[in-house]
C-alpha positions as CSV (number, residue, x, y, z in Angstrom):
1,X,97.1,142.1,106.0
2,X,95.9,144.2,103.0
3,X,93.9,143.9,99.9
4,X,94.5,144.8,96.5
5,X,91.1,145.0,94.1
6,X,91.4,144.6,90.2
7,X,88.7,144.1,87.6
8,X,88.9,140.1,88.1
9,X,90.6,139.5,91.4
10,X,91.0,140.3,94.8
11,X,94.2,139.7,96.3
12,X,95.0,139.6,100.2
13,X,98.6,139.5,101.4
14,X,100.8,140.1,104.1
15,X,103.5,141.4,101.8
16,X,104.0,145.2,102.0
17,X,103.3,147.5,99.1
18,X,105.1,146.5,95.9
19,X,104.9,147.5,92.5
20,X,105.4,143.6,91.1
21,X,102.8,142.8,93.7
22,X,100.2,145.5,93.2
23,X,100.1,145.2,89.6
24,X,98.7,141.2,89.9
25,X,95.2,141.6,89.7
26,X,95.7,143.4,86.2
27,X,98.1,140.6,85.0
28,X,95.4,138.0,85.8
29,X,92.4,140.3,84.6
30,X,94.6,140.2,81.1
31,X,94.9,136.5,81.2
32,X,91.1,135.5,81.5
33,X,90.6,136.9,78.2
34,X,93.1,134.8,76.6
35,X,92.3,131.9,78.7
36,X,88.9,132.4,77.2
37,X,90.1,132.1,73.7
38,X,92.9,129.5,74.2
39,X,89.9,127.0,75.3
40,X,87.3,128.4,73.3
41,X,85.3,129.7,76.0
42,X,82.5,132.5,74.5
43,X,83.1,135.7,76.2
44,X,79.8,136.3,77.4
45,X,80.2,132.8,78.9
46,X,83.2,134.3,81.2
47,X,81.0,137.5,81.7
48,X,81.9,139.2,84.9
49,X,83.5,135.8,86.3
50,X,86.7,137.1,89.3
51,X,88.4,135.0,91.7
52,X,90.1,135.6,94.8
53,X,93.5,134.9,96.0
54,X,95.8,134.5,98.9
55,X,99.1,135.8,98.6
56,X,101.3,134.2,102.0
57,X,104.6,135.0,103.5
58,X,103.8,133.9,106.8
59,X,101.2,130.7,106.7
60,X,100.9,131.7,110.8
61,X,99.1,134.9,110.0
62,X,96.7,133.5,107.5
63,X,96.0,130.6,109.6
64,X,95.3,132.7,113.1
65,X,92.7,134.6,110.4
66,X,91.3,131.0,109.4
67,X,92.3,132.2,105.5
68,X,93.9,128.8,105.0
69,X,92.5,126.3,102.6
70,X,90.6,123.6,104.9
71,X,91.1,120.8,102.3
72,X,95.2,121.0,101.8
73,X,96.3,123.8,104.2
74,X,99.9,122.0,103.9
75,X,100.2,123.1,100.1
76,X,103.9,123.6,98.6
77,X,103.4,126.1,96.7
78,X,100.2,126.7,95.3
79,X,96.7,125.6,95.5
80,X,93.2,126.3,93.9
81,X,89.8,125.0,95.0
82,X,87.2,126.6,93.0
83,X,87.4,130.6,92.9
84,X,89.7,130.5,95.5
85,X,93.6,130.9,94.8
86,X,96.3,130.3,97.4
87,X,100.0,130.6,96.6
88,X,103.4,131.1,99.0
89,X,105.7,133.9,98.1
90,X,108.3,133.2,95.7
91,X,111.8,134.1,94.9
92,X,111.6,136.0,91.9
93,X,108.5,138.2,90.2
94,X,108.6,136.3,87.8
95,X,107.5,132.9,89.1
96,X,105.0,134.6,91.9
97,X,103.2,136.2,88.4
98,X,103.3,132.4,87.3
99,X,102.1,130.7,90.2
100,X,99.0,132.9,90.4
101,X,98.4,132.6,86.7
102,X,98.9,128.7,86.7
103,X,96.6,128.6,89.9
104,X,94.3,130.6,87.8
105,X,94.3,128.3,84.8
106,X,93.0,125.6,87.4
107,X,90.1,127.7,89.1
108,X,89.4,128.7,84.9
109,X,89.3,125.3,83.8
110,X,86.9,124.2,86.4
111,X,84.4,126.7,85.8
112,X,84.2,126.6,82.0
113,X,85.5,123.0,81.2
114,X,83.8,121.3,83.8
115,X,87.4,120.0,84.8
116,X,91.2,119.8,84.1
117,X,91.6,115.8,82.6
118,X,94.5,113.5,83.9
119,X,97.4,115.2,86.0
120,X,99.2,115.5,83.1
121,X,96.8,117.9,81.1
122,X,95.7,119.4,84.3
123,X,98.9,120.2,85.2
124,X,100.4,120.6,81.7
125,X,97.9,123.2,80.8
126,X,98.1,125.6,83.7
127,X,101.6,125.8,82.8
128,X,101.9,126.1,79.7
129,X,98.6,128.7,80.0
130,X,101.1,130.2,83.3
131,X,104.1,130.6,80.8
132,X,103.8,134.3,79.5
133,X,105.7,137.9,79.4
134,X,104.7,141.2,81.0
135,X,105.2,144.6,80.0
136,X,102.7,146.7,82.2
137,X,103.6,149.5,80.5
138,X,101.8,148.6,77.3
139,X,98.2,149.8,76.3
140,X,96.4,147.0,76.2
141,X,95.3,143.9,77.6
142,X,97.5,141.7,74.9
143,X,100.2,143.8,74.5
144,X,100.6,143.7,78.1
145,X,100.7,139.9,78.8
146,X,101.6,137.3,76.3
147,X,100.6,134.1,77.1
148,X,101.5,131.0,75.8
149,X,104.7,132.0,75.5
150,X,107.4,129.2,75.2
151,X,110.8,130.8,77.2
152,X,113.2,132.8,74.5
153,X,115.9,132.5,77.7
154,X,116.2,132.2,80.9
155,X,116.3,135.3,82.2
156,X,113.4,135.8,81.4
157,X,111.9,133.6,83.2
158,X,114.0,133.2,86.8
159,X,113.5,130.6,89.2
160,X,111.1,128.5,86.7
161,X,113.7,126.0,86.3
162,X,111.7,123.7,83.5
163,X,113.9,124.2,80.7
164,X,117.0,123.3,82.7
165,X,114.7,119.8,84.6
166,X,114.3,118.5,80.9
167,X,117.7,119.0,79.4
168,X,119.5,117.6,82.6
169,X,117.5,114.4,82.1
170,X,118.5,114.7,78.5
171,X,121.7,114.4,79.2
172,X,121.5,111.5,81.9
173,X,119.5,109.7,79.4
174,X,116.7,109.9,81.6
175,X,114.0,111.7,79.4
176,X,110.5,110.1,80.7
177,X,108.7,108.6,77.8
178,X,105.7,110.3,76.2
179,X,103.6,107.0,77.7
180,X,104.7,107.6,81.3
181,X,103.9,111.5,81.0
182,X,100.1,110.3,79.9
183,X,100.1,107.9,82.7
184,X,100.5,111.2,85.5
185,X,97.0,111.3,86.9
186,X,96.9,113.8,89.3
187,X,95.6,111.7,92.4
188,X,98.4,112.5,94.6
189,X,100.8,115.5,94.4
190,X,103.4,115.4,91.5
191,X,107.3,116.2,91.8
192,X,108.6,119.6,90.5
193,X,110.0,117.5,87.6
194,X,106.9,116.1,86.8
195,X,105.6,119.5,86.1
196,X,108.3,120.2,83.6
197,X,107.6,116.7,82.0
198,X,103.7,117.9,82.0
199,X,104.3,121.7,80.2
200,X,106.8,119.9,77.8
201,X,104.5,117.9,76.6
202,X,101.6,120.8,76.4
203,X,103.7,122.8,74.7
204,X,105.0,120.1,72.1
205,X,101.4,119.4,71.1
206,X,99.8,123.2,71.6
207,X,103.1,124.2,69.4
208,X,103.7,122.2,66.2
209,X,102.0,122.9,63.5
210,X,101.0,119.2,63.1
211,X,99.2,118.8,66.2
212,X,98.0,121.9,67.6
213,X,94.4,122.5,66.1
214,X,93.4,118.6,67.4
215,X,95.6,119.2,70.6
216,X,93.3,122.4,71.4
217,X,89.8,120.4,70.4
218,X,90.3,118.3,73.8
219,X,89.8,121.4,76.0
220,X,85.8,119.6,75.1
221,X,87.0,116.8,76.7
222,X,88.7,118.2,79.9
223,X,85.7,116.8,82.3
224,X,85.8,112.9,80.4
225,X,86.9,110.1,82.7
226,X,88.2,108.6,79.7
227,X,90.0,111.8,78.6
228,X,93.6,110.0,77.6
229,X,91.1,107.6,75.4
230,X,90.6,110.4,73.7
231,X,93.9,111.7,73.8
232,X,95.0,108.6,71.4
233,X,92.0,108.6,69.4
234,X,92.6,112.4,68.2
235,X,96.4,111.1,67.2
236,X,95.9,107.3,65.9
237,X,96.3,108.3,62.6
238,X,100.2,109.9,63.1
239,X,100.7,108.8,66.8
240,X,104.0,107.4,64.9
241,X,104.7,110.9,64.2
242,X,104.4,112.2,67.3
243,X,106.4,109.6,69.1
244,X,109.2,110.6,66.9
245,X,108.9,113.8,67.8
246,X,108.7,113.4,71.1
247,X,111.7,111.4,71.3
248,X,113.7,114.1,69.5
249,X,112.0,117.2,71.5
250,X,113.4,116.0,74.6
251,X,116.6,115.7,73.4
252,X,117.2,119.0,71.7
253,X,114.7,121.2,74.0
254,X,116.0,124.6,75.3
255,X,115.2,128.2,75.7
256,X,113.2,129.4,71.8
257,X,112.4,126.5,70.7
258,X,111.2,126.9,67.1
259,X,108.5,124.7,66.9
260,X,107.6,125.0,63.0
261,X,111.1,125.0,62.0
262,X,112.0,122.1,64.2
263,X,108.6,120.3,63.1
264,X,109.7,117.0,61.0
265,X,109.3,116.4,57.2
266,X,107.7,112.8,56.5
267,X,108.2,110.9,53.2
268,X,106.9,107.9,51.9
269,X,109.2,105.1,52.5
270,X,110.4,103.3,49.9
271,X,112.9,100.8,49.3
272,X,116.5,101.7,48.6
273,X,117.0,99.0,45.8
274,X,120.1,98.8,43.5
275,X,121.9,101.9,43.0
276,X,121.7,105.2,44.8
277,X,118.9,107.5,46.5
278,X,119.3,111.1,46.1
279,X,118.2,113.5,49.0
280,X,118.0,117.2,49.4
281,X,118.1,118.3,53.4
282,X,117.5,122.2,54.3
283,X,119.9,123.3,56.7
284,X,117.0,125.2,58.2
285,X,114.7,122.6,59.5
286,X,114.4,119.9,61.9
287,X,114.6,116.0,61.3
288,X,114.0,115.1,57.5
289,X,113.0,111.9,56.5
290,X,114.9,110.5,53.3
291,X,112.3,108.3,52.6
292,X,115.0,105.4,52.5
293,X,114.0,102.2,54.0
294,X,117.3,100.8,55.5
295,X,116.4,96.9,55.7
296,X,118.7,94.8,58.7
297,X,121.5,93.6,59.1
298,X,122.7,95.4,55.5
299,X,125.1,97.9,55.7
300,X,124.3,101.2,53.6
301,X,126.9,104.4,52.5
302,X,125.7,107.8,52.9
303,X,127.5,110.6,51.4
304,X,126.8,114.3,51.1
305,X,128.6,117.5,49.8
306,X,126.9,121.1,49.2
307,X,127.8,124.4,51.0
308,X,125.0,126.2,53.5
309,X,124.8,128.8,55.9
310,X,124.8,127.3,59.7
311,X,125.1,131.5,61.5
312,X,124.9,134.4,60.8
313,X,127.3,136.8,63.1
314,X,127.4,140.9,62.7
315,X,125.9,140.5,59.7
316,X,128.3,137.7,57.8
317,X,126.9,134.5,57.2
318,X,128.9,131.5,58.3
319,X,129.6,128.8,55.4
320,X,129.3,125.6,56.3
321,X,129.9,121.7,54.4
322,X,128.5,118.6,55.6
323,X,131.3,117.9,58.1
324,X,130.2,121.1,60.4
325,X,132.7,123.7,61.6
326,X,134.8,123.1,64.3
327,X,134.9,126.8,65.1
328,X,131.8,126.2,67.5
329,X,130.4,123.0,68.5
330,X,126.8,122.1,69.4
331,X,125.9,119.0,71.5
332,X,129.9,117.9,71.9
333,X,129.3,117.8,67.9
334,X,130.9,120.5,65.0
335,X,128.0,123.1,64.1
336,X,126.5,122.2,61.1
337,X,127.5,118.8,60.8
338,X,125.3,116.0,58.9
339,X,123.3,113.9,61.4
340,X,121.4,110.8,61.1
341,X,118.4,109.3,62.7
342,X,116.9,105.8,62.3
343,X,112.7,105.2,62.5
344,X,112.2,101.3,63.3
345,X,109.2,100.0,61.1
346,X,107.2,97.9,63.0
347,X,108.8,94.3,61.9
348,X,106.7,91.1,60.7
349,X,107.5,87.7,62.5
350,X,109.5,86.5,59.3
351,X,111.5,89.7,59.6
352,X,112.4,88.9,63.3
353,X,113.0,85.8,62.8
354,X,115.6,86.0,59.9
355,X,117.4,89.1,61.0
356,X,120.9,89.1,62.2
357,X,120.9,92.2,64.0
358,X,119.5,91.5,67.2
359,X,122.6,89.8,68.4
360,X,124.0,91.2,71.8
361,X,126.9,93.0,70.6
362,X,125.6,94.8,68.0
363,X,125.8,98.4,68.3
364,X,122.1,99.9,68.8
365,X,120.5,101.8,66.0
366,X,121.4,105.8,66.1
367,X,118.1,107.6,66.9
368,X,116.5,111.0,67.7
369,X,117.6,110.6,70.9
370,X,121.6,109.6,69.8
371,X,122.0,110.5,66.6
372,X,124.9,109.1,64.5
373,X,127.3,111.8,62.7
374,X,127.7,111.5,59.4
375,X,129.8,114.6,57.8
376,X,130.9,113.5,54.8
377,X,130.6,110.1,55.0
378,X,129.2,107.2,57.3
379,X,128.5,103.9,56.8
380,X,125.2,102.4,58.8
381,X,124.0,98.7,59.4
382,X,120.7,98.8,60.9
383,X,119.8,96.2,63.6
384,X,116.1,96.7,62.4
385,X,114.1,97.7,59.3
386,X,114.2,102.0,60.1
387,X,113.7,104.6,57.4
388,X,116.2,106.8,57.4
389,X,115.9,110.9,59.0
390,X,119.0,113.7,58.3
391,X,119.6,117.3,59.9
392,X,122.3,119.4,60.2
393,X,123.8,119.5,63.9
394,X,122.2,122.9,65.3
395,X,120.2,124.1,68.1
396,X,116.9,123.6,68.0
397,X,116.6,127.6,68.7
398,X,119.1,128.8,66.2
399,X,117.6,127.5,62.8
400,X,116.3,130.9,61.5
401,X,119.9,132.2,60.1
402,X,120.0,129.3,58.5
403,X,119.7,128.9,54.7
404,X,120.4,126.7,52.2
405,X,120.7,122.6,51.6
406,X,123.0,120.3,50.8
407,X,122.6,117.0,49.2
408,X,122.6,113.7,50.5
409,X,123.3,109.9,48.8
410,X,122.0,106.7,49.8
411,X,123.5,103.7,48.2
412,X,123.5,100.5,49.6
């Protein structure tokens, strides 16, 4: 057993000597300050404030030394009960740096927030606030470590395995619903899926630019029984919004993420009528709303035409046309093709009552989740009143070399 002292924390291990090791204490001393400001904690608030950890390879030894927790001494991985930190050895340095930060972001919470809300934002927090990159070589604190830091790939983050949870689900058609990732409360333990489903949705909200600054006002909240009342009172006004976004988040999530590229463009929606709707989509964003209300049951045209850049590769940009290149595909789709998306308005009785969509063997509406390709040309009949979204097939970390727009026609 040995101990290794740093400005904030005291570490005691079993593990010999070790550079990835011995350099913990300064990783977490650099992460208080930025916890700190994440949560708007005043710095003379955090003061002097250090915690202590356990760093185990062999539970025996810290048990015979009675160094175990006394409340869960049968922990998976990691476990924090006030200023005390307790976490297993890991396979990679990587996630043994993360473990002691998201065990950190616990013990933080608790003293400054008066407590971590519903298992979801508990959980949710101290990894997204646990999700960071380390270059001990730099000067200072926050050049050093980076934290939030959403995964640019995986090798940079080895053995975290959350990215890869969420777009497995994806593509099982299993992605857990933004109500059900609210409804994780933290009373018993969660799965290692569960945490995925908790960070995505931390990082969704502390991410796009629509959310974020209400997202980071609940930190005020974190010791509120009714903290997920709160939760929906802070969105009512676009909780639409976010749904949508949810929806298409899981389905297009993966290492780089660009949050404020992929962050959806709203329009006023507005009826189709007689004639034709013009539309201009940028092949550099996210979801787009047309603005087009689709009504059901009638069967509308879309059309587009217009040349864009979908890559750019050793310095030549790739041309591209609404029907994508079949050069390289993304999502079993061309690159670059035109994709659309349905938004159901919420129907009146009448509107139910008259429709002839809802029959059994009508093909459900495309959404974020399945979009419908469009290329050059589609035809859609909605089974419900949607407005109608467009993007150009990419992935959802690859819209920066983008450029251009191409134009779009409604007619129904």
């Amino acid at each position: 057993m040995r101990v290794v002292a740093g400005q904030r924390l005291r570490l005691w291990t079993d593990l010999p000597p070790n550079p990835a090791i011995d350099e913990l204490p300064a990783a977490f001393a650099a992460a208080v300050s930025l916890w700190a400001e994440h949560f708007g904690v005043a710095p003379e608030r955090v003061g002097a404030w250090h915690a202590q950890a356990f760093l185990i390879d062999d539970r025996g030894t810290f048990a015979a030394l009675g160094l175990m927790p006394e409340r869960n001494p049968e922990f998976a991985n990691g476990f924090a009960q006030g200023r005390e930190l307790w976490l297993v050895e890991q396979p990679s340095d990587y996630y043994r740096r993360h473990l002691l930060l998201h065990e950190g972001v616990h013990s933080f919470m608790h003293e400054f927030l008066g407590g971590t809300g519903p298992g979801w934002y508990a959980e949710g927090m101290a990894e997204l606030l646990g999700s960071h990159t380390w270059n001990p070589a730099a000067s200072s604190d926050k050049d050093r470590l980076r934290l939030p830091e959403f995964p640019a790939k995986r090798d940079d983050v080895p053995m975290w395995g959350r990215v890869r949870t969420l777009r497995d689900a994806a593509a099982a058609g299993a992605s857990l619903p933004l109500e059900a990732v609210l409804a994780l409360d933290g009373a018993r333990a969660i799965s290692d899926d569960a945490y995925a489903w908790t960070w995505a949705l931390c990082a969704l909200l502390d991410g796009h630019p629509q959310f974020r600054a209400r997202f980071r006002t609940l930190a005020a909240a974190a010791s509120e029984p009714e903290f997920n009342d709160r939760v929906r009172q802070t969105f009512a006004a676009d909780w639409g919004d976010l749904a949508c976004e949810w929806q298409a988040y899981c389905a297009t999530i993966d290492y780089g993420y660009d949050f404020a590229r992929m962050a959806m463009t709203h329009r006023e929606a507005t009826e189709v009528g007689a004639g034709e709707r013009e539309v201009r989509i940028r092949a550099d964003r996210g979801w787009q709303s047309t603005g087009a209300v689709l009504r059901a049951g009638r069967t509308y045209q879309i059309s587009a035409q217009g040349r864009y850049v979908i890559a750019v590769e050793d310095g030549r940009p790739w041309p591209c046309e609404p029907g994508g290149v079949t050069l390289r595909w993304h999502a079993g789709r061309p690159l670059g093709e035109l994709h659309a998306a349905l938004r159901p308005m919420t129907p009146t009785a009448a509107d139910r009552v008259a429709s002839p969509s809802d029959r059994p063997d009508a093909a459900p509406d495309p959404d974020f989740a399945a979009p419908c390709p469009v290329g050059l040309a589609a035809r859609i009949t909605p089974r419900r009143d949607a407005i109608l979204y467009l993007r150009v097939n990419d992935s959802a970390a690859s819209l920066s070399d983008n450029s251009g727009e191409l134009r779009a026609v409604i007619a129904d």
